[in-house]
Structure formats: structure tokens, C-alpha cells
N, C-alpha and C positions, 0 to 999 in steps of 0.2 A: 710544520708551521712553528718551531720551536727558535726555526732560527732568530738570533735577535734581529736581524735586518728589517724583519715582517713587524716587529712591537711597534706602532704606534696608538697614539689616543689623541682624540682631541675636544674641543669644545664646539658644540653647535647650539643655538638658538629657535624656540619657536615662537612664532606670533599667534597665539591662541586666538585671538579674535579676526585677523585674519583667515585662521584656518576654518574657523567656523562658517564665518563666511563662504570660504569655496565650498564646504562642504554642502549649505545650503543653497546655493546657486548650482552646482552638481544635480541635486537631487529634485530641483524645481525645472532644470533643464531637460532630466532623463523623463520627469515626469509628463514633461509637454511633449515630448518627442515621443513617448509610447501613446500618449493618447490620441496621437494626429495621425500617426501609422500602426499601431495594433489594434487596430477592428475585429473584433470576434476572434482573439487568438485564447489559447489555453493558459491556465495559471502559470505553468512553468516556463513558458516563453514570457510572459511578461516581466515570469523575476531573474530570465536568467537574461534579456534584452534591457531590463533598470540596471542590475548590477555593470553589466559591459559599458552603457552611456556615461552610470556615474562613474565609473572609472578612468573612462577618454575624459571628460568633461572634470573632473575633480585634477590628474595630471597634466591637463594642457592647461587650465586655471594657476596651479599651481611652477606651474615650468615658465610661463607667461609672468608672475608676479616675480618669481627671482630673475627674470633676465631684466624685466621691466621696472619695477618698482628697487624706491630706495633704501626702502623697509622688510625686504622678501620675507616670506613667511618661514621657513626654514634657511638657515645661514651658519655655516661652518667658521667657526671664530677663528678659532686655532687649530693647527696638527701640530704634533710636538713628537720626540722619539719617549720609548719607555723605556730607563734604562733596566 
């Protein structure tokens, strides 16, 4: 990987308050959806079925804001070479 072909860098952007956003829409989402369908399951399923939802739910939130929105919450400014 030393080649210089492979050196780039660049500049991205995050929208903090956006992100928080999905974060808590994620996590309010995972928490409705365990509670409507895990009836009487074990602790570990329950954290290991939150973590799975907020993670569909937090990346399709997010994949959805950058196609969608004008403002995306992560935004790749520039790529540039290093020389």
C-alpha cells in the first residue's frame, strides 16, 4: 500500500445534530419493535435483537438522509492526491 497511486485524503463533514437525531429515532424504533415482539425472551436476546434493529434502523436512516436530504448528515467535501 505504499504505492503512491493508493495516497489520497480528503475532507468530510458531519451534521451532529442530525446524527443525534438518527441515533435517537434508531434506538426508539429498536425499542418498539422488541417490545411488540420479544415477549418472555432472555436478556441476551433482547441485547443482541436492540443492537441488530439499531443498526438496520440507524444505517437505512442514515443512507436515506444522504440520498434524500440537502444537508446529509455525513458528506465527503473533497478527495484530493497526497503527494
Amino acid at each position: 500500500m505504499s504505492d503512491p497511486q493508493y495516497r489520497f485524503a480528503g475532507w468530510f463533514t458531519l451534521d451532529v445534530r442530525l446524527l443525534v437525531a438518527l441515533v435517537v429515532f434508531a434506538a426508539a424504533l429498536a425499542v418498539l419493535v422488541l417490545a411488540i415482539k420479544f415477549h418472555r425472551r432472555r436478556w441476551d436476546e433482547w441485547i443482541v435483537g436492540f443492537l441488530a434493529l439499531f443498526a438496520v434502523a440507524f444505517l437505512v436512516g442514515l443512507i436515506a438522509t444522504n440520498t434524500i436530504a440537502t444537508h446529509p448528515a455525513l458528506k465527503v467535501e473533497t478527495l484530493f492526491a497526497v503527494p
